[in-house]
C-alpha positions in Angstrom: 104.6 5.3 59.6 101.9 5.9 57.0 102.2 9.1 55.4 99.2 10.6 53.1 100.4 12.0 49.9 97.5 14.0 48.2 94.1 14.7 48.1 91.3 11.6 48.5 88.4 11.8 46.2 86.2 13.0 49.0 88.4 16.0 49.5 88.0 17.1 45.7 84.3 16.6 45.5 83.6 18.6 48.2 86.3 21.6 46.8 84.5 21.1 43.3 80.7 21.2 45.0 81.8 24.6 47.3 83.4 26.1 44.0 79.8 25.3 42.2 77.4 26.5 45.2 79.9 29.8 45.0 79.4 29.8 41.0 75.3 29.5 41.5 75.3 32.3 43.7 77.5 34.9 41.9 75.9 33.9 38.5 72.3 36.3 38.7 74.7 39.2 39.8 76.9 38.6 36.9 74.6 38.7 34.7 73.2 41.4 35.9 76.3 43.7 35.5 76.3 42.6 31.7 72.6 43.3 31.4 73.0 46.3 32.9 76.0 47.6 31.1 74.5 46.8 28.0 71.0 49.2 29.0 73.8 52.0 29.7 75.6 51.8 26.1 72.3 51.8 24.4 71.3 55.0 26.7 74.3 56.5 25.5 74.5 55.8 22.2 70.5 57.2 21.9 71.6 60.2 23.9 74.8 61.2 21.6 73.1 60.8 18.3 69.7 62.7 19.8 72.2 65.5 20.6 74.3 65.2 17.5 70.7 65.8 16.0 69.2 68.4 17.8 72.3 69.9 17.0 72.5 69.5 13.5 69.0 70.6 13.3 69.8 74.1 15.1 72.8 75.0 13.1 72.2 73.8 9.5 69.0 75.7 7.4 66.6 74.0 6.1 66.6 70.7 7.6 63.4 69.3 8.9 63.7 67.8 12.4 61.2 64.6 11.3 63.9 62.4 10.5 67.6 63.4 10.1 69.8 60.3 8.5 73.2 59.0 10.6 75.2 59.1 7.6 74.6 62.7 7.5 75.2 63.3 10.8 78.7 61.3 10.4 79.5 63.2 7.3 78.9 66.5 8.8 81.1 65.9 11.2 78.2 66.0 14.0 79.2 62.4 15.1 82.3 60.1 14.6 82.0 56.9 12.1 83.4 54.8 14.9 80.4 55.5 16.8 79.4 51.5 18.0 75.7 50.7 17.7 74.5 48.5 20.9 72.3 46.6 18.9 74.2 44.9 16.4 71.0 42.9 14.6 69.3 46.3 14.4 71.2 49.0 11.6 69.3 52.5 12.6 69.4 54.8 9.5 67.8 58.0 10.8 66.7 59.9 13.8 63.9 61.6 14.4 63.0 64.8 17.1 60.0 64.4 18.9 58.1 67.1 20.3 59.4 66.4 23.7 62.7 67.7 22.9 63.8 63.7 23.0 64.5 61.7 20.2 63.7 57.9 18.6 65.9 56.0 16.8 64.6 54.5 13.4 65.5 52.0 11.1 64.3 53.6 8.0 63.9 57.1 7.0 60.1 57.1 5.8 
């Protein structure tokens, strides 16, 4: 009376190539979430500073809609200090209006 105890080698390499044909196959979708997820925070981060602009721009006098700087929308209270920036390797200083009632995010204030 032979009795197996465990797993042969055979077993475990096929377990461990299912697992990795599984892995393959979720992998583009995974990526894809992350990809797209990081698309969405940039679209939101452009859209609450262009609105913190326009907004600043309507209510304060005197302020020319070319570019409007982030630190003074932060210290006016138009837009938290936590606010995260999507693209850490990129520091955007101002904002600027377009005539298309959108806005573009700039890295300098020239």
């Amino acid at each position: 009376m032979d009795k197996k105890l465990g797993f042969t080698l055979v077993e475990l390499m096929a377990v461990l190539v299912i697992l990795g044909v599984i892995l393959l196959m979720a992998m583009p979708s995974i990526t894809n979430t992350f990809r797209n997820s990081e698309d969405m925070e940039a679209e939101e981060y452009l859209e609450t500073i262009c609105l913190a602009a326009k907004t600043y721009a309507e209510f304060e006098t005197g302020v020319s809609t070319s570019n409007i700087s982030i630190d003074s929308l932060i210290s006016e209270g138009y837009v938290r200090d936590n606010l995260k920036v999507p693209d850490s390797q990129k520091k955007y200083k101002c904002v600027k209006i377009l005539s298309t009632n959108k806005c573009e995010l700039k890295v300098s204030c020239n």
